[in-house]
Every structure is written in structure tokens, then in C-alpha cells.
C-alpha positions in Angstrom: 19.6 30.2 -14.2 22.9 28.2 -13.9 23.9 25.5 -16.9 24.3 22.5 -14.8 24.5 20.2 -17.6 26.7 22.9 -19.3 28.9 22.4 -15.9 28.4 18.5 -16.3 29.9 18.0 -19.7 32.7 20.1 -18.7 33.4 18.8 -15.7 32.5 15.2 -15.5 33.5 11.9 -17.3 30.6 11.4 -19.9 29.5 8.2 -18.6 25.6 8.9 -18.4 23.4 9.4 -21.5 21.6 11.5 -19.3 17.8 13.1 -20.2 17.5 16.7 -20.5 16.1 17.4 -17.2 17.5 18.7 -14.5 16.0 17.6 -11.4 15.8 19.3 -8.2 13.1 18.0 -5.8 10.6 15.1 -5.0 7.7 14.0 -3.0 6.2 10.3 -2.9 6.1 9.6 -6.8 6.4 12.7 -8.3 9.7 14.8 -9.1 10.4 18.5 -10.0 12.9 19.7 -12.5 14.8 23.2 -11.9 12.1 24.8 -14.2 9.5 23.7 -11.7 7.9 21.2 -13.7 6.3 18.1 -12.5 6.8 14.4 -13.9 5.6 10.8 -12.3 8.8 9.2 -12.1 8.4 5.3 -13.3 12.3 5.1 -13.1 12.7 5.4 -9.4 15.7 5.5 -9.3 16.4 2.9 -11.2 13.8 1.0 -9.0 16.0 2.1 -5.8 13.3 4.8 -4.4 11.1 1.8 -3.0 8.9 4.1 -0.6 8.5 7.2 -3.2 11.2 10.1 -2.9 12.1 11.7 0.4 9.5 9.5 2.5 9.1 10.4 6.1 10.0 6.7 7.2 13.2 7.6 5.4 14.0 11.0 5.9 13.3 10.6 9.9 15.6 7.9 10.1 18.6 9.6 8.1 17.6 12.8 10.7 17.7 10.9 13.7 20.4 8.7 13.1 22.4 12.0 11.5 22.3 13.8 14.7 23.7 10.5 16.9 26.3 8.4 15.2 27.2 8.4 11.2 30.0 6.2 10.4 32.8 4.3 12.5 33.9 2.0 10.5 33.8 -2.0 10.9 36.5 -2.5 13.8 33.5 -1.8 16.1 30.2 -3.4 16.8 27.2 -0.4 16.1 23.6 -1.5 16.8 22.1 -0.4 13.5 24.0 -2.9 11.6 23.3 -6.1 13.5 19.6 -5.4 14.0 19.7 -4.6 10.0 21.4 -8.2 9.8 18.8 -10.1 12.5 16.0 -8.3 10.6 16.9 -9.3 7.0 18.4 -13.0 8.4 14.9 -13.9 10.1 13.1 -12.3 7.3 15.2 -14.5 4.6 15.7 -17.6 5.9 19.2 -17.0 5.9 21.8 -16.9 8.8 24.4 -14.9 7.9 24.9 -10.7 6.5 27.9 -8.6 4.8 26.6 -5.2 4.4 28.1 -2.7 1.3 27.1 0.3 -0.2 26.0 -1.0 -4.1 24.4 -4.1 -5.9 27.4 -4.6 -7.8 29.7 -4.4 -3.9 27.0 -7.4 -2.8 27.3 -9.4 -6.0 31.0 -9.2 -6.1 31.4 -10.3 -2.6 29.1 -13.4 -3.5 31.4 -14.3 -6.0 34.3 -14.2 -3.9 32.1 -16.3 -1.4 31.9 -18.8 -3.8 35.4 -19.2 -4.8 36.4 -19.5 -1.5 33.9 -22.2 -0.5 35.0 -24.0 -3.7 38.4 -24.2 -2.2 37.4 -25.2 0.7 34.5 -27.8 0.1 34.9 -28.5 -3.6 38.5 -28.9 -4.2 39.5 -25.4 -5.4 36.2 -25.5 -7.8 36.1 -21.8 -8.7 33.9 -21.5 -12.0 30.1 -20.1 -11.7 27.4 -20.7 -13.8 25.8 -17.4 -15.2 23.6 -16.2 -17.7 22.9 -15.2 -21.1 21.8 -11.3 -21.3 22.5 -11.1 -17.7 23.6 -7.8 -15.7 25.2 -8.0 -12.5 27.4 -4.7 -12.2 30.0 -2.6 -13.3 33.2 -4.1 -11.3 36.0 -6.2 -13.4 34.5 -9.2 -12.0 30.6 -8.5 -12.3 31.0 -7.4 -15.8 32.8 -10.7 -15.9 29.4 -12.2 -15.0 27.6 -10.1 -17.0 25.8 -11.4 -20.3 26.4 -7.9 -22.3 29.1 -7.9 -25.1 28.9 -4.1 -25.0 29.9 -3.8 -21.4 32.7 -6.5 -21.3 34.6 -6.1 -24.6 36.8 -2.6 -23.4 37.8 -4.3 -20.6 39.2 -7.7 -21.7 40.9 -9.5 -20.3 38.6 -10.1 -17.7 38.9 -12.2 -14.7 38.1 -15.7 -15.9 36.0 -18.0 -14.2 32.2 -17.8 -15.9 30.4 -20.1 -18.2 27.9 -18.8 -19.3 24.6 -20.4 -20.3 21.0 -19.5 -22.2 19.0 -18.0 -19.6 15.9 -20.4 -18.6 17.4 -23.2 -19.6 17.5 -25.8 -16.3 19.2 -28.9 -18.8 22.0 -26.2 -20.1 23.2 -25.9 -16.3 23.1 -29.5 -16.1 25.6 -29.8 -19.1 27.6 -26.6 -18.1 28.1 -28.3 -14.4 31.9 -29.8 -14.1 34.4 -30.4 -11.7 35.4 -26.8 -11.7 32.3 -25.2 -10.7 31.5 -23.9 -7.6 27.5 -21.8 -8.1 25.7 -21.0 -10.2 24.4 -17.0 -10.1 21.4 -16.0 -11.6 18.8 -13.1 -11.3 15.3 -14.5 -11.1 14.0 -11.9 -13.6 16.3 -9.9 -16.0 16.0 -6.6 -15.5 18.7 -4.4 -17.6 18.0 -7.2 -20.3 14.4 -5.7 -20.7 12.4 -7.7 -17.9 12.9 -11.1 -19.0 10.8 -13.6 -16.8 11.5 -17.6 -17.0 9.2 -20.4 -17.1 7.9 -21.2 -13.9 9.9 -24.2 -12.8 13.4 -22.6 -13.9 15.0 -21.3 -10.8 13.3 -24.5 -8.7 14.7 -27.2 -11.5 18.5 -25.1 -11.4 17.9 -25.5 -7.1 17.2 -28.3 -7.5 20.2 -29.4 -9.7 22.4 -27.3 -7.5 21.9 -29.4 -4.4 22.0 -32.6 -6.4 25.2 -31.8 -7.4 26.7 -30.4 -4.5 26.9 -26.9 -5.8 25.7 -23.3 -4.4 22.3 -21.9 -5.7 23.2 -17.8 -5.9 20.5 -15.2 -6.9 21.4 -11.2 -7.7 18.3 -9.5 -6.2 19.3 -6.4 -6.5 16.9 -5.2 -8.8 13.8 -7.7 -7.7 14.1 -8.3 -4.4 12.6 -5.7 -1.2 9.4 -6.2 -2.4 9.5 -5.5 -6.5 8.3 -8.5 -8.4 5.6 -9.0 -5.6 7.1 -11.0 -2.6 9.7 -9.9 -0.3 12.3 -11.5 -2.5 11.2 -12.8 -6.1 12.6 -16.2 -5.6 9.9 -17.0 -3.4 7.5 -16.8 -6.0 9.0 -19.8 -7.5 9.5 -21.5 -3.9 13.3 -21.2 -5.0 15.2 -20.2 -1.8 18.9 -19.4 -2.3 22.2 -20.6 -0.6 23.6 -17.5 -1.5 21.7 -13.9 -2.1 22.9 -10.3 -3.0 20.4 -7.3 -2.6 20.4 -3.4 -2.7 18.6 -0.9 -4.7 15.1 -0.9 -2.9 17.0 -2.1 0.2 17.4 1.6 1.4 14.3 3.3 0.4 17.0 5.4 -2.4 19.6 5.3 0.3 23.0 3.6 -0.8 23.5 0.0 0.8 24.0 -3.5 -0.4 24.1 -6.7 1.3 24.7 -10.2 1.2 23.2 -12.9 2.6 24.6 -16.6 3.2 23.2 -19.9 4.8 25.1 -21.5 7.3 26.5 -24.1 4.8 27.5 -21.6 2.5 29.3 -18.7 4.5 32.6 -19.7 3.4 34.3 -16.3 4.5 37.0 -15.8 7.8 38.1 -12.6 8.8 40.4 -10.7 6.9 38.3 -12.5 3.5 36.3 -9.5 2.6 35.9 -5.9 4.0 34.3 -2.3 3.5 35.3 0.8 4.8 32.0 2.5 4.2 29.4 -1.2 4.3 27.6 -0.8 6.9 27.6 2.3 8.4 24.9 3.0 11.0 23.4 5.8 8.8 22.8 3.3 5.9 21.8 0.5 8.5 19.0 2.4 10.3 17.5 3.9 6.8 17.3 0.3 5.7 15.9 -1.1 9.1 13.1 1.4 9.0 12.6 0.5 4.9 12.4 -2.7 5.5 10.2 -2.9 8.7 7.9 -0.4 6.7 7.7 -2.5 3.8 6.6 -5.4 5.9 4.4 -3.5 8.3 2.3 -2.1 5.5 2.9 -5.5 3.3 4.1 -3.7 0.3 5.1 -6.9 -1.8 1.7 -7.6 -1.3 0.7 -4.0 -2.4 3.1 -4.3 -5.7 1.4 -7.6 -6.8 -2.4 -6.0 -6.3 -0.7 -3.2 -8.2 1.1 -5.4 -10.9 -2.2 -7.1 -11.4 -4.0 -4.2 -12.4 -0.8 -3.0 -14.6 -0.8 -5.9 -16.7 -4.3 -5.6 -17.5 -4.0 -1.5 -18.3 -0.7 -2.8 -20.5 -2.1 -5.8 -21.8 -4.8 -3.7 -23.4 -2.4 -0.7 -24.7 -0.8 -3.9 -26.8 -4.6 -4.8 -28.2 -4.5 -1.4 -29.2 -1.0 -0.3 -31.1 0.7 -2.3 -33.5 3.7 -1.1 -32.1 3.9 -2.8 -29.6 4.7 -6.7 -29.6 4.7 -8.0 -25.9 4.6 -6.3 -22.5 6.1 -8.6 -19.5 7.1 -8.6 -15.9 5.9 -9.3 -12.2 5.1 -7.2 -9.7 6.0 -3.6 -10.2 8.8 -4.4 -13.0 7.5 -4.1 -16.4 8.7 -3.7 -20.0 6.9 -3.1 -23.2 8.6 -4.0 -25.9 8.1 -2.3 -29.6 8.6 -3.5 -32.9 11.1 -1.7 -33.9 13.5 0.7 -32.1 11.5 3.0 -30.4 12.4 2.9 -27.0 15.1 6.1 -26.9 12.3 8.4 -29.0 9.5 7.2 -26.6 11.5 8.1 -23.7 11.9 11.8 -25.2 8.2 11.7 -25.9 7.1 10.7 -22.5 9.6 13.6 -21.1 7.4 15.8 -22.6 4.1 14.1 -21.6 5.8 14.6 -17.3 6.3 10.9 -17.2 10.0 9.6 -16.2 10.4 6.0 -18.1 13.7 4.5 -18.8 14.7 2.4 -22.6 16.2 -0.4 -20.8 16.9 -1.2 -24.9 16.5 0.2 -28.5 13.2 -1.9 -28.9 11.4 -1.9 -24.7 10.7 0.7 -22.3 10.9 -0.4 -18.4 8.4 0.6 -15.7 9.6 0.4 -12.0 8.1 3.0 -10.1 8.3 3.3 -6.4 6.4 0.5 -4.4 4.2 3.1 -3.0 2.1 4.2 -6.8 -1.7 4.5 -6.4 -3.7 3.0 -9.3 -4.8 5.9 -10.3 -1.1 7.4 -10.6 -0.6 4.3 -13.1 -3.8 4.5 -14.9 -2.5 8.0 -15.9 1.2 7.0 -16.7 -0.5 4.4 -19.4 -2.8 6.8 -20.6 0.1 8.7 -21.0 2.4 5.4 -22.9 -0.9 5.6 -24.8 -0.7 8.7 -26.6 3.1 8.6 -27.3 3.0 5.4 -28.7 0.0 6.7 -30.9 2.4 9.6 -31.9 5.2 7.4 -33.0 3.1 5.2 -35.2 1.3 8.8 -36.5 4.9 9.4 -37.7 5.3 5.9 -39.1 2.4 6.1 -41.5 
């Protein structure tokens, strides 16, 4: 059998603190490893694989769309791509798309939007309001953004331009707001900073402020929007509609595409402003037309918050019964559990061995995002299996 990861440390940058797994094939929720072992992935991709892995909705639109027209690039009109933007714009609210091929491609393109409506509506205001612990990508600028020490201190300087606040705090972007400010940009929940949900009113009271003060109102839902917290897009949970949003992730069913999405008022950009060779290609386009028209078809937000329901209870219980474990949290189908101590990496290894795919979004929490598509029964038996490592590492703490 061939080393791959013997080929990958000698061959690639070692970015990835990768599992030791090497994965070969997968069907709905499950994958396969090169042994032929089977796990239930809770990963998904990092919550992209929103259907399950290698869906027929999916795979029959890459097929189809394969065999007739790939890429062109963006000096001509392809039908994919604006019946990707009418269906996302009607199902939104919102009136106008940018299509890219990443979260942090759609999140750096709303930051540009910003700055250039700033010049043009708010005097050359450029600064945006962002968040403690927040994570919006791995460009210069979205690491800019980003809340994470660790992720911005190699790369300093860094653009300027972010003030950062405590995340669900309304009053603290009421001080932060000056002359120089432009949006604010939030993520309704926290994902990479271990599922961190606000109070209630947070991302209503910051709208709220935003329009008061003449101001966009940005969201990053690239982790919890496409149906993943429960609704279409999490901010309608808090009846918190955006001027400004940036998806991707579940967008294309595990496909790669971002997009951003703009109202009227806010759609600052003029051609020549912003461009991508590959955003938008009718290959990426029809996959996420088909995702999307699936997902509301078959009302999968609905689906994740029947399923989220029943999650919290199984979770809620597994924290009645290990001392270990010191809160679970999330909406939808985004969960943590968080641990006592730090547990998460030596969990992680522990449910490897157990078949279950889980991710230690930190030292201390685990994160649970599995494809949209899980049965209960599939989750009933990934916390049965949370509940026997977790019973191993306190066996080992005694």
C-alpha cells in the first residue's frame, strides 16, 4: 500500500495537523479510509458536505454540467450563474450577488464593499467593527478581521482598519462607532471559536444601531448559513436581516463556491472594483443551484432544527452524566461540548478509534457539524459513542 502521508510530509507545506486517516471514499454520512474502514463523519467537511458526501443531487449536476460547459470566465454572461444569483437574491431578501470560490474570497470582497461605500456615502469612513474570538479567513485582510492572536501575530503588519469589540456586546459597538466607521461584520454564531451563541437580542440591537447610525449591518455566514443553525440563514433566527452577507461552505453541497450578497443600498461596487477568474463558473453555479433548491424543496433548515432539538437533549444528558464536561452549546446542527480541561485533541484520537469523525475546534471543546442530511438514529450512536470516550478520559483521570 502507498505512504500518502509519507508522500505528504515530503512533499507539501505542513500546514494541516492532519488525523491519521487516510480517506478514500463516501456515501451520505459515512466515509471510508484506504484500509476500508468506516467512520460517521461529524466534520463534514468542515460543515461544507451539507447533503452527505457524493449526493446524487450533487454528483448529477457536476455530471451534467461537466459534459456541457465548465468554465469561461466572467467577460461572458453563463446561465448557471445568474439563476444561482436570482435563486439566492429572492431567497435572501437581497438584490445583488458576487460569486467566488471560498468563505474567506466572499468575506474579503464584503470588506472591500464596505470601504468603498464608506467613500462614497460616508466620507471615506473605512473602519469596520468586528469581533472578539472571531474567524473570518485566512487572507491578509480576513485575518485582519479575525479575533485570533495565533493567526494574526506572523503576519503583522496587517492591513489596518478593524476595531475590534467583545462579542455580544450591543453597547460596546455603540461606543466603538466613530466617524471612521463604515460596518460592522459579525458571524451570528462563532464557529472556529468553539460555537459561541449570543443573547437573543444581540445581532437585532447591533441592526438596529447600525441603521440608526447610518452604518452597514455585515454577517459572515459562511459557516451558519445554507441551512446549519436551523433556518436558511442564522440571522433570521434573530429576525436580524443583513445589508451585507458573505456565504460558502454548505453553499455547494462540498463543492467550492462563495458568494456575496448586497442590498440595493449597500452594493457599493462598479466594474473593474472586484473580480474572479475562477467565481462563478457554471460548474460551481449549477452544483449550488441544485444544493440550494434541494435544501429548500425538502426544507432541510427545518430538518436541522428537528434534528438540533433532539441533539441537545442526547448532549445535554451526556453533560448530567460526566464531570468532564462543563457546557455543550449551539443551534441547529452546530454543536460544541466543551471539557474541563484540555481534552479536545485526545478525544478526537479517541473517537478516531471509536469510527466517529469530530473536530477540537480548541484544547478544551469538540465541534459537531455533520451533514444536514444525519438520521437520529446516526446521532444517537455518534453520542453514545462521545459517551464512552469521554468515560475513558476521566477512567484515565482517576
Amino acid at each position: 500500500m502507498k505512504d500518502w502521508r509519507g508522500l505528504e510530509a515530503q512533499f507539501m507545506f505542513p500546514l494541516f495537523r492532519r488525523q491519521p486517516v487516510v480517506l478514500v471514499r463516501g456515501e451520505g454520512c459515512y466515509v471510508w479510509d484506504d484500509r476500508g474502514r468506516r467512520y460517521l463523519d461529524l466534520v463534514a467537511g468542515i460543515a461544507t458536505v451539507s447533503l452527505g458526501h457524493c449526493h446524487p443531487v450533487v454528483v448529477e449536476a457536476l455530471t451534467e454540467q461537466a459534459r456541457t460547459l465548465m468554465h469561461v470566465s466572467n467577460l461572458f454572461y453563463t446561465v448557471p450563474q445568474v439563476e444561482l444569483a436570482e435563486l439566492l437574491c429572492r431567497a435572501s431578501g437581497m438584490d445583488r450577488a458576487f460569486f467566488c470560490n471560498s468563505g474567506a474570497e466572499a468575506v474579503e470582497a464584503a470588506i472591500k464593499l464596505a470601504r468603498r461605500w464608506g467613500r462614497d456615502h460616508r466620507r471615506g469612513a473605512y473602519e469596520i467593527i468586528v469581533a472578539e474570538g472571531a474567524f473570518h479567513g485566512r487572507t491578509l485582510a480576513t485575518v485582519a478581521a479575525s479575533g485570533v492572536e495565533r493567526y494574526r501575530a506572523p503576519f503583522e503588519p496587517l492591513p489596518p482598519g478593524f476595531v475590534r469589540v467583545p462579542f455580544g456586546d450591543a453597547d460596546a459597538v455603540r461606543r466603538a462607532t466613530t466617524e471612521r466607521t463604515a460596518a460592522v461584520l459579525l458571524e451570528p454564531v462563532q464557529g472556529e471559536n468553539g460555537v459561541i451563541v449570543p443573547p437573543p437580542d444581540y445581532l437585532r440591537r447591533v441592526r438596529d444601531w447600525c441603521r440608526e447610525a447610518g452604518i452597514l449591518f455585515m454577517l459572515d455566514e459562511v459557516q451558519t448559513g445554507l441551512g446549519r443553525c436551523g433556518a436558511l440563514f442564522a440571522h433570521q433566527l434573530y429576525d436580524a436581516p443583513p445589508d451585507v452577507m458573505a456565504l460558502a461552505k454548505g453553499l455547494g453541497g462540498g463543492f467550492p463556491i462563495g458568494a456575496l450578497l448586497a442590498r440595493e443600498g449597500a452594493a457599493a461596487f462598479v466594474a473593474g472594483d472586484h473580480g474572479s477568474t475562477f467565481g462563478g463558473n457554471p460548474l460551481a453555479c449549477r452544483v449550488a443551484c441544485r444544493v440550494v433548491g434541494y435544501m429548500l424543496e425538502e426544507d432541510l433548515p427545518g430538518r436541522a432544527a428537528e434534528m438540533g432539538r433532539f441533539l441537545s437533549e442526547r448532549l445535554s444528558a451526556l453533560a448530567d452524566r460526566h464531570p468532564l464536561v462543563r457546557e455543550v452549546r449551539g443551534l441547529g446542527l452546530l454543536w460544541a461540548v466543551e471539557f474541563t480541561r484540555d481534552a479536545a485533541e485526545q478525544a478526537v484520537a479517541l473517537s478516531l478509534e471509536e469510527g466517529l469523525l469530530v473536530n477540537n475546534v480548541r484544547p478544551n471543546a469538540l465541534r459537531l457539524m455533520p451533514p444536514l442530511t444525519i438520521a437520529r438514529e446516526e446521532l444517537e450512536w455518534a453520542v453514545a459513542a462521545l459517551d464512552r470516550v469521554i468515560g475513558r478520559i476521566e477512567s484515565q483521570m482517576e
